[in-house]
C-alpha positions in Angstrom: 19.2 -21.3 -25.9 21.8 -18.4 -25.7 21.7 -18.3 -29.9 17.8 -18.2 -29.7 17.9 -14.8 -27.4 20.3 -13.2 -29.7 18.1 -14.2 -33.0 15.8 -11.7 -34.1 16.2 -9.5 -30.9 15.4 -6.2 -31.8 17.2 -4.6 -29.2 19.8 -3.3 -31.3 22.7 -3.7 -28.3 21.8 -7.6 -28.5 21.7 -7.6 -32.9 24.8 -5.8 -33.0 26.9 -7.1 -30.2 25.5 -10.5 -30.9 24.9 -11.9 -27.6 22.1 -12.0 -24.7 21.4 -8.6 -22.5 22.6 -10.4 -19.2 26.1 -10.9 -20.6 26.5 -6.9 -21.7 30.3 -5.8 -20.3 31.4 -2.3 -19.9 33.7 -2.6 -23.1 30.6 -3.9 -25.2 29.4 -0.6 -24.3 32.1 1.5 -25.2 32.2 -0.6 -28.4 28.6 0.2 -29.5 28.8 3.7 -28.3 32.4 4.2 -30.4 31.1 2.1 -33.4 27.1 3.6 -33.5 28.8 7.6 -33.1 26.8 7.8 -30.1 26.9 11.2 -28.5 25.5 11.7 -25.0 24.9 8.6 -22.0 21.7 9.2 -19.8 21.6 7.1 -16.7 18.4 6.1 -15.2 17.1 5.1 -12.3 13.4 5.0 -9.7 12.9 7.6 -7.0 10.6 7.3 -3.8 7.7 8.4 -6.5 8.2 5.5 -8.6 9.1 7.4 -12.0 12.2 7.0 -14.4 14.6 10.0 -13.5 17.4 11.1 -15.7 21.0 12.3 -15.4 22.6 12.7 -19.2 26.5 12.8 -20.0 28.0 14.4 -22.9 30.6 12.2 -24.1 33.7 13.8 -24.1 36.0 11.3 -24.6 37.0 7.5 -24.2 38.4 8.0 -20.9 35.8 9.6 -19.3 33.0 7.6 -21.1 35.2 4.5 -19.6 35.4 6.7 -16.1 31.5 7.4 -15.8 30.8 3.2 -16.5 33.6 2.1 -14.3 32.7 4.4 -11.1 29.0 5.9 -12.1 28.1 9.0 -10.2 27.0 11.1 -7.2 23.0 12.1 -6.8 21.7 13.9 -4.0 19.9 11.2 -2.6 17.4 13.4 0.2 15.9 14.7 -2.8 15.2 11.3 -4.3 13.9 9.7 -1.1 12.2 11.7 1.8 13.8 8.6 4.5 17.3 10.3 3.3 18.8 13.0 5.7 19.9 16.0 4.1 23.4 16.2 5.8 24.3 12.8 4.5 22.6 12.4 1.5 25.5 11.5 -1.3 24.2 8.4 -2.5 26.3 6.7 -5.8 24.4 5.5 -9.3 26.2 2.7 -10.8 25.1 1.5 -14.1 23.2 -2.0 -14.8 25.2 -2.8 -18.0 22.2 -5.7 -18.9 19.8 -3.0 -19.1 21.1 -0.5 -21.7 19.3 0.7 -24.4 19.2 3.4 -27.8 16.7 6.1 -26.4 13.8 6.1 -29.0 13.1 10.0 -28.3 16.3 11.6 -28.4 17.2 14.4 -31.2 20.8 13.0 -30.4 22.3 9.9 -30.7 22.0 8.7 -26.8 22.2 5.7 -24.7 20.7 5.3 -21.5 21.4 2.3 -18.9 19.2 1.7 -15.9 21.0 2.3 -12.2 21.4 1.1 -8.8 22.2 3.0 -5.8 25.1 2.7 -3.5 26.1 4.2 -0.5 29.1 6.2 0.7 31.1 3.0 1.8 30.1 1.4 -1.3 27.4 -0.9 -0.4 24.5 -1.2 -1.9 21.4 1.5 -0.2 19.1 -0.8 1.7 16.3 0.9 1.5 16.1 1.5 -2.3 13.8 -0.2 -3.9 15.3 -2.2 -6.7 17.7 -3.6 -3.9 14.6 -4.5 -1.7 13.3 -7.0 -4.6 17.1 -8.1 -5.7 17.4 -9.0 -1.7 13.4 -10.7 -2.1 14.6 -12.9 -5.0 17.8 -14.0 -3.7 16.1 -14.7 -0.1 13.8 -16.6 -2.2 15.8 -18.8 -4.2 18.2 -19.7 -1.6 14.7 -21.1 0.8 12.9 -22.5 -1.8 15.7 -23.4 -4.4 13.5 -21.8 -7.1 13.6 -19.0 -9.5 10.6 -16.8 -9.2 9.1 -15.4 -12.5 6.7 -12.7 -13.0 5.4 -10.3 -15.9 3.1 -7.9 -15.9 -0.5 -6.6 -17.7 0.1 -3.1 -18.3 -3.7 -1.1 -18.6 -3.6 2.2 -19.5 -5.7 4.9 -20.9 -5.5 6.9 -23.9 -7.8 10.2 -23.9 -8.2 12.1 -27.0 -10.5 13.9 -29.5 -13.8 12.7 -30.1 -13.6 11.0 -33.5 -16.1 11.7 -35.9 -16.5 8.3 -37.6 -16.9 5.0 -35.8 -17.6 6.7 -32.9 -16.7 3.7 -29.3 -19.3 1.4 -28.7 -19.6 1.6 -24.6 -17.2 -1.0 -22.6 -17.1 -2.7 -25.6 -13.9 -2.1 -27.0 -12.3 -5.3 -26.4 -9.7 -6.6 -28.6 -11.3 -4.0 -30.8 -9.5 -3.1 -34.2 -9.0 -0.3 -36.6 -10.9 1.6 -37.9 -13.1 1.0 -35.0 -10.2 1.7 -32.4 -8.4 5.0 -32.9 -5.4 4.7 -30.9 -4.3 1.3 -32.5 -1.2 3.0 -34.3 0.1 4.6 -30.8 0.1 0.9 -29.1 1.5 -0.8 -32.1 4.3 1.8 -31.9 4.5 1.4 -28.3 5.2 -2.4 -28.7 8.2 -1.6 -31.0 9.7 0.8 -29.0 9.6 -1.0 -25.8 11.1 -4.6 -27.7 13.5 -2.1 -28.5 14.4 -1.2 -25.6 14.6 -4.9 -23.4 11.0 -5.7 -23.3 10.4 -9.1 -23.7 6.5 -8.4 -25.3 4.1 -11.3 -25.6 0.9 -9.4 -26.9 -0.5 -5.7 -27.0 -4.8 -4.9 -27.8 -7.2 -2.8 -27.2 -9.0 -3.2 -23.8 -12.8 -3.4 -22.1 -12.7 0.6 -21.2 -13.9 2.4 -24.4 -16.7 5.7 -24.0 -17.2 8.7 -25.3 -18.2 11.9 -23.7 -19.4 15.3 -26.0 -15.5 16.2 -26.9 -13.3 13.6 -25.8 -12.8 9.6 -26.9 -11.5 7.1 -23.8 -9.8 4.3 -24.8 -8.7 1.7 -22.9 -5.8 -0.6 -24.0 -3.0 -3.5 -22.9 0.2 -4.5 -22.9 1.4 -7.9 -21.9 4.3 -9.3 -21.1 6.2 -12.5 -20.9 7.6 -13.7 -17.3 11.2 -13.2 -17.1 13.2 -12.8 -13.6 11.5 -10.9 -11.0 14.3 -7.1 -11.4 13.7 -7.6 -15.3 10.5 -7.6 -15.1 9.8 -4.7 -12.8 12.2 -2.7 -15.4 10.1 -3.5 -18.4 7.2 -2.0 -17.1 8.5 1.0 -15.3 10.6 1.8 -19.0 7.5 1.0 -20.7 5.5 3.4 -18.9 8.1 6.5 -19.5 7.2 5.0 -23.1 4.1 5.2 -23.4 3.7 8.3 -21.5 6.3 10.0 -24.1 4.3 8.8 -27.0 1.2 10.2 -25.5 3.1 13.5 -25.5 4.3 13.3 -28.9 0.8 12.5 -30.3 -0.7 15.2 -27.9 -3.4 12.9 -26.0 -3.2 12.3 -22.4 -2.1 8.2 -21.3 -3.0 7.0 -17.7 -2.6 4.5 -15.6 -4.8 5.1 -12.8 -7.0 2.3 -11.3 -10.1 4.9 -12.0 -11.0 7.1 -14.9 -14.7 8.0 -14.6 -17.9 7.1 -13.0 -19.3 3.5 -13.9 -16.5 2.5 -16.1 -14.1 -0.3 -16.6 -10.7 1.1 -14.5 -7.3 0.0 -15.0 -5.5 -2.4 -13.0 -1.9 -4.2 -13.3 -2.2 -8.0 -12.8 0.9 -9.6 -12.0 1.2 -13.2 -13.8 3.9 -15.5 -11.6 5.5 -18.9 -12.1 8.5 -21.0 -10.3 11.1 -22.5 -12.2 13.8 -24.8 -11.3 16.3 -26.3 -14.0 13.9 -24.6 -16.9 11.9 -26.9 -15.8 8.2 -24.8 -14.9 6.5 -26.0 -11.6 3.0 -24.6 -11.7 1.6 -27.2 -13.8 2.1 -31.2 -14.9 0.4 -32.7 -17.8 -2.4 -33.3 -15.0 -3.4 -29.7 -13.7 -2.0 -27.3 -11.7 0.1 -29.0 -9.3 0.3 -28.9 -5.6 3.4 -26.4 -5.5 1.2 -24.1 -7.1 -1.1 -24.3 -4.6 1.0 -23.7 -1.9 2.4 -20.9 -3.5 -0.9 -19.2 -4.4 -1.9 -20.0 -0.3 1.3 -17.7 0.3 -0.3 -14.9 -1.6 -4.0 -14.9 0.0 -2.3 -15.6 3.4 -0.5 -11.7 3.2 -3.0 -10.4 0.4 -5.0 -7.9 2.3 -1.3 -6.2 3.4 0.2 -6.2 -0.4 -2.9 -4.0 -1.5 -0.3 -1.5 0.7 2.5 -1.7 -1.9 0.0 -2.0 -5.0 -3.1 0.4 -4.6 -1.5 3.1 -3.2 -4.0 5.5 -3.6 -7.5 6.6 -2.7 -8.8 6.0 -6.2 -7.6 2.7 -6.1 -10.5 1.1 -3.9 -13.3 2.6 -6.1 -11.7 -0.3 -8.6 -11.9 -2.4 -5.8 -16.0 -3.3 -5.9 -18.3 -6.0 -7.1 -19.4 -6.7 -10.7 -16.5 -4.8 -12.0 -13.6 -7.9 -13.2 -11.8 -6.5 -10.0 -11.2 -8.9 -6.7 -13.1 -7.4 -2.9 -12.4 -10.9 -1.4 -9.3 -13.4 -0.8 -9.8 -16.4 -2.6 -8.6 -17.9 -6.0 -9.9 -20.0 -9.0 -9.7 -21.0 -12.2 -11.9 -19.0 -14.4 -13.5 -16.8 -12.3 -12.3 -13.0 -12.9 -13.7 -11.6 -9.6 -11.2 -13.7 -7.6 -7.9 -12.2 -6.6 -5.8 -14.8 -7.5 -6.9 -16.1 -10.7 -5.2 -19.5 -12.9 -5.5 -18.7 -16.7 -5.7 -21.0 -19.5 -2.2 -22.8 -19.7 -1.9 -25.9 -22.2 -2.0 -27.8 -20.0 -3.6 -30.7 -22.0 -1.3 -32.5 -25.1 -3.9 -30.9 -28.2 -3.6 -31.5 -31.7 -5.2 -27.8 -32.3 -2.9 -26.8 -34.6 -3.1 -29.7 -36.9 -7.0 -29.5 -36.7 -6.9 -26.0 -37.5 -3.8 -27.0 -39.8 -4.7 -30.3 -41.6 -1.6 -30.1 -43.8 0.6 -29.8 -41.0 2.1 -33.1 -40.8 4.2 -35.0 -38.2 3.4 -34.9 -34.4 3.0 -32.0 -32.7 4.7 -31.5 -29.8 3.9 -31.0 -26.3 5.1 -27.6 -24.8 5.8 -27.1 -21.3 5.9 -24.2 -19.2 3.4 -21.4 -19.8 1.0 -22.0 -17.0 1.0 -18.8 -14.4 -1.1 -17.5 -12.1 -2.7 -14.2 -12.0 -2.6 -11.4 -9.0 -5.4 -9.8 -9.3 -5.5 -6.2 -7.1 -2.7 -4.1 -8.0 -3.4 -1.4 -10.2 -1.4 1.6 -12.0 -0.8 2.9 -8.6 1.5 0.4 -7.6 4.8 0.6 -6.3 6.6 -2.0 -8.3 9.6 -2.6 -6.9 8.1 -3.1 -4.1 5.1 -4.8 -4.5 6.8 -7.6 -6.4 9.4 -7.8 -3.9 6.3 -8.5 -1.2 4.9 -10.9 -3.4 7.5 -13.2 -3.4 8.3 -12.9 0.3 4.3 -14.1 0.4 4.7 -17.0 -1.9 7.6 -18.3 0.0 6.2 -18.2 2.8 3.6 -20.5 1.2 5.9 -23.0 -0.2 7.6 -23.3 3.3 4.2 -23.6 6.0 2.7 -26.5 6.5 -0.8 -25.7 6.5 -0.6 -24.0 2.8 -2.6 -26.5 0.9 -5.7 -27.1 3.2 -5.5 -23.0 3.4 -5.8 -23.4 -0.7 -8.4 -26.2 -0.6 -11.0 -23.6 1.6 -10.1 -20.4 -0.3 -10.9 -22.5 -3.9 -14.2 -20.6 -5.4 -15.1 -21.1 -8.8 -18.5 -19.4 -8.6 -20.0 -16.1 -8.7 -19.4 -15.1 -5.5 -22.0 -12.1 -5.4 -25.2 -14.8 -6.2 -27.5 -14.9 -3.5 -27.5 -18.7 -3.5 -23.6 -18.5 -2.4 -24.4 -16.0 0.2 -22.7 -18.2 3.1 -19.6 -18.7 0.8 -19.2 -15.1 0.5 -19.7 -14.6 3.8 -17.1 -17.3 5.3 -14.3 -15.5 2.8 -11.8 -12.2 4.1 -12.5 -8.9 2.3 -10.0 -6.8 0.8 -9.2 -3.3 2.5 -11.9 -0.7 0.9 -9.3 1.9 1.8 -5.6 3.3 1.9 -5.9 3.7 5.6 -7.5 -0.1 5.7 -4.2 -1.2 4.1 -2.1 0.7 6.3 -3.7 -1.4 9.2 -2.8 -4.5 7.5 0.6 -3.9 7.1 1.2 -2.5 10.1 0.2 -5.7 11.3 1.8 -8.3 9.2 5.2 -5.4 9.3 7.0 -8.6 11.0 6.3 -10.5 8.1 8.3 -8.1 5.5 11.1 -7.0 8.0 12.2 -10.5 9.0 15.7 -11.7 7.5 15.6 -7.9 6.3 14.1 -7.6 3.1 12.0 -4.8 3.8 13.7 -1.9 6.3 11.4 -1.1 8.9 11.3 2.7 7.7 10.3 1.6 4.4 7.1 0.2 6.0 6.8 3.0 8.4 7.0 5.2 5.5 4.2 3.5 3.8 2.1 3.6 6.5 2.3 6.7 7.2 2.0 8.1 3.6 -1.7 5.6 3.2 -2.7 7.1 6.7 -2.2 10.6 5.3 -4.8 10.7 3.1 -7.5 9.6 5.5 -10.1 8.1 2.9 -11.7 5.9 5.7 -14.8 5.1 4.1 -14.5 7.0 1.3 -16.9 5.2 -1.3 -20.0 5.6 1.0 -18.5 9.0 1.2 -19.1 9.6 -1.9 -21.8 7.5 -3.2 -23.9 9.1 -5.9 -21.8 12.4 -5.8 -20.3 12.2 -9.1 -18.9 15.7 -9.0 -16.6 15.0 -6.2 -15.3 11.8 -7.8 -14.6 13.2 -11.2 -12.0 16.0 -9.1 -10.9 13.4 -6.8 -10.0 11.0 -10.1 -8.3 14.2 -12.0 -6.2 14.5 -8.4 -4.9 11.0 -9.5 -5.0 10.9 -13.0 -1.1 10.5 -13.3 -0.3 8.2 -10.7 3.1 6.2 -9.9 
């Protein structure tokens, strides 16, 4: 297994060192900085805004290369997080040697390693988020015994010039390709720099959202992911986003990731894909179907899903994604095949096929059965989201499924595999909970489920009183019937967001 990460990894740390991202040691550094003449160190690390900020080195010599790994460095943290008093605001950034990587942008040869943040006595910050998911997982694993997986679905848009041949076809640019896509060669470099840099990649296309006004072209497009452990995959999508958003600068179009681009159109969410593990071995699904682990875990997730829209639509645009008829959940339920739901359970071989071999008739020998790649799909969260944190509620919410009793009868009544919005399953509709239609709506909810996150203390409360506070503060209370057929005041309100988390 350890030989199959190393071969063909193009993360040129793991081909030249010759071993897996997870066993990186400070002097495996120092060797691929000495040996790769590699001038300047940038550390990284996620604010209370939820971008990649930067601190860069020049490297002077071997002992202070050794001293920055060995000891990181002082930030002021009141300017990082708004929680953080200014009189006592040193915080330390210590390097995640697992998560280094050759910076695809820089004029000069440069490494950059992602960061955690430490306090004055040396103890990891409570509050910050990438220790409020490491604390999630580990509560997890020790309850449950399992290792909780995740990747996500990264939607974004690009916005360019109006081309003049093959001009979009409206929402009808899925899986679309060149010529009749014109941002294919951005995404395809996007894919390569992000493998690059740690992303473990399953798939990249072009999406639903593709339209045209007089000047400019709108094109929607995805990136997927494959589940790996819960931290790793929140730092595959927040470096793929600086990424993306780098390349957009360098090919001078505009990329976005907000849940809402325009009036009427297909908006951009970030479904999260989850699975348990235990031993390798994946629980989700048997030979059978999904199993009733799964269940239990996906009745964890609806129980606290009207409180995690708090964590992953964290913005007013965020609920004019969340209406009927447009692929985007409004009530708490799950099913198989049904994209309006909010928990969704893809396609996942489950079933021994000979596919291959009928597609394939001179393959010979049996083909085997593979285990493992079932998932299931959250729904709600958008570009908006606040990763760290929203992933870190998620699997506080699918623990708690595992452990109550009453999780699979919850999962047998929330099971709709319908079209909810027919007026023959009016009463079914009915009988459901509705998602919050509004920031302030979600700050109700987790003010009320706050117990919920704080217990065992995952989640400080001043992290939740911070989000509530900050959803409060834009008072959008019914914003859409606010705004219902007064497309002017969208369109500014959207451009307000266009560059979200």
């Amino acid at each position: 297994m350890r030989e199959l990460e190393v071969l063909m990894n193009p993360n040129k740390l793991v081909k030249y060192l010759k071993k897996p991202a997870r066993e990186f040691t400070k002097y495996d550094i120092i060797k691929f900085i000495d040996d790769h003449q590699i001038e300047m160190l940038n550390f990284r690390y996620v604010g209370e805004d939820g971008k990649l900020k930067i601190l860069n080195f020049v490297i002077t010599s071997k002992s202070y290369l050794e001293s920055i790994l060995s000891t990181g460095e002082r930030v002021d943290g009141s300017s990082l997080f708004s929680y953080i008093d200014a009189d006592y605001s040193d915080l330390y950034v210590i390097p995640r040697f697992r998560t280094a990587f050759v910076n695809p942008f820089a004029e000069t040869p440069t490494l950059d390693i992602l960061c955690s943040f430490y306090t004055k006595d040396g103890k990891p910050l409570e509050s910050a988020p990438e220790y409020i998911l490491k604390k999630a997982t580990k509560k997890f694993t020790e309850d449950t015994g399992y290792t909780f997986k995740a990747m996500g679905e990264l939607e974004y848009y690009i916005m360019g010039e109006k081309p003049n041949l093959y001009p979009a076809k409206d929402q009808r640019g899925y899986h679309t390709a060149a010529p009749f896509t014109s941002w294919e060669k951005l995404r395809i470099e996007a894919l390569q720099i992000i493998a690059q840099c740690g992303g473990k990649i399953k798939y990249g296309h072009s999406e639903v959202g593709n339209f045209s006004t007089e000047t400019t072209l709108y094109e929607q497009h995805e990136i997927e992911f494959i589940p790996v452990d819960a931290e790793e995959a929140i730092e595959q999508l927040i470096v793929a986003k600086w990424i993306l958003r780098m390349l957009g600068q360098k090919y001078g179009v505009t990329i976005s990731f907000a849940p809402k681009i325009t009036v009427g159109k297909a908006g951009s969410g970030l479904h999260i894909h989850m699975l348990i593990e235990k031993d390798g071995i994946n629980y989700m699904a048997d030979e059978v179907g999904l199993t009733d682990t799964a269940k239990k875990f996906i009745a964890g997730i609806l129980t606290h899903a009207q409180s995690l829209t708090a964590f992953g639509n964290t913005i007013p645009t965020s609920y004019l994604r969340l209406v009927p008829h447009q692929e985007a959940p409004t009530m708490v339920c799950w099913g198989d095949s049904n994209r309006s739901v909010l928990v969704r359970v893809p396609l996942g071989w489950i079933a021994k096929t000979n596919m291959i071999k009928d597609a394939n008739p001179q393959e010979y020998g049996e083909v085997p059965y593979i285990p493992g790649k079932q998932t299931v799909e959250f729904r709600v969260p958008d570009g908006s989201a606040d990763l760290y944190h929203l992933l870190a509620g998620m699997i506080l919410a699918a623990k708690d499924g595992l452990m109550s009793d009453d999780s699979l009868e919850k999962a047998k009544k929330l099971y709709v595999n319908v079209n909810i919005f027919n007026e023959e399953h009016k009463d079914l509709y009915n009988s459901l909970k509705s998602l919050p239609t509004s920031c302030y709506e979600s700050a109700e909810y987790l003010e009320k489920d706050a117990g919920f996150y704080t217990k065992d203390g995952v989640f400080p409360q001043g992290t939740i009183d911070g989000f509530v506070s900050k959803l409060k503060s834009y008072n959008d209370k019914d914003l859409s019937e606010r705004l219902y057929k007064k497309d002017a005041e969208i369109k500014k309100l959207v451009d307000k967001y266009l560059h979200c988390m």
